[in-house]
C-alpha positions in Angstrom: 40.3 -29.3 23.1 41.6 -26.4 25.2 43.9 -28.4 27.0 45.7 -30.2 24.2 45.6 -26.5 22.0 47.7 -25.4 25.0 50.1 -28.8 24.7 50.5 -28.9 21.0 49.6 -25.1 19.8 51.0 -26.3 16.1 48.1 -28.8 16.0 45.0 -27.6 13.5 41.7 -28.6 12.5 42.4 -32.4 11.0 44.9 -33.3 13.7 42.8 -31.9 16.4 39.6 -34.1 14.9 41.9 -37.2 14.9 42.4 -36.4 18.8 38.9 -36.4 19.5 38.7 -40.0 17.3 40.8 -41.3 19.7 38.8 -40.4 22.7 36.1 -41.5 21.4 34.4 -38.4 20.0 33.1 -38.6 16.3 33.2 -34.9 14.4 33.7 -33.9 11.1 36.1 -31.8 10.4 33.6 -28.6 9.8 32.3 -28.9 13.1 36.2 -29.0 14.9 36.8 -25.8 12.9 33.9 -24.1 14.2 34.5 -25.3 17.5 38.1 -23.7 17.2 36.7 -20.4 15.7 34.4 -20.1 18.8 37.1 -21.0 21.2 39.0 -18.3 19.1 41.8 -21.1 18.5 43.8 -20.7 15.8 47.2 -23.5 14.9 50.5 -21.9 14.4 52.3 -22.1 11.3 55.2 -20.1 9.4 53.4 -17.3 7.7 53.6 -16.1 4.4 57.5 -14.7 3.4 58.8 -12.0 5.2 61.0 -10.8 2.7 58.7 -9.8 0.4 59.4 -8.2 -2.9 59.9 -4.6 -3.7 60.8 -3.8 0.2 64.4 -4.3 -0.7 67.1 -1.2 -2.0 68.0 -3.1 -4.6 67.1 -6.4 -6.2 69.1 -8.1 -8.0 68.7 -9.6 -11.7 68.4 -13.0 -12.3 71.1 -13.5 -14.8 70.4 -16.4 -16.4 66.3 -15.7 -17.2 66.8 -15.8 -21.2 70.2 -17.7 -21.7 70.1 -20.8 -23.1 72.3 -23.7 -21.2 73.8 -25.7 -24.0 77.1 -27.4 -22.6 78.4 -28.5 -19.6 80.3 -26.1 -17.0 78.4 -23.2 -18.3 76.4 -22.6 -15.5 77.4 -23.7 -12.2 75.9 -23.2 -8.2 77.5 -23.2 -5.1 76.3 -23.8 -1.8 77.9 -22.0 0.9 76.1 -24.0 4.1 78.9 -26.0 4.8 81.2 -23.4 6.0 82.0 -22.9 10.0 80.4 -20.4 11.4 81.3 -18.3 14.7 78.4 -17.6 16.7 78.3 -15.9 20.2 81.5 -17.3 20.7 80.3 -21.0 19.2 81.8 -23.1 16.2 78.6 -24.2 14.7 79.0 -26.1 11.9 76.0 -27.3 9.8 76.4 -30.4 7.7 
């Protein structure tokens, strides 16, 4: 379990049960989290949001909370993604 924690460190408790199913070795889930808790294992994922609210100078209003959208073209989003970037001396463009 070690050694494929060390390989695949994004891995937790289900997909590291279905790893021991395919060498052979049946346990439950409850038992492969224990195992990993003893091991002091733990799977890497995103954490909660770093931009969390109330840490900012100044947030900003959402203006459209209590207006009613009753025709088209009265509302309208863009989405800036598509626009070159210059990075570090790099065009990145992101499609």
């Amino acid at each position: 379990m070690d050694e494929h924690y060390l390989e695949h460190p994004t891995e937790g408790v289900v997909r590291m049960r279905d790893f021991l199913l395919t060498l052979g070795i049946l346990a439950n889930h409850k038992r492969v989290r224990g195992l990993l808790r003893l091991m002091g294992l733990m799977a890497i994922y995103p954490k909660r949001n770093l931009s969390r609210l109330g840490q900012a100078k100044y947030i900003k209003p959402y203006l459209l909370r209590d207006l009613k959208i009753t025709r088209p073209n009265q509302v309208w989003a863009i989405d800036i993604t598509y626009i070159p970037m210059v990075k570090a001396g790099l065009l990145i463009i992101s499609l």
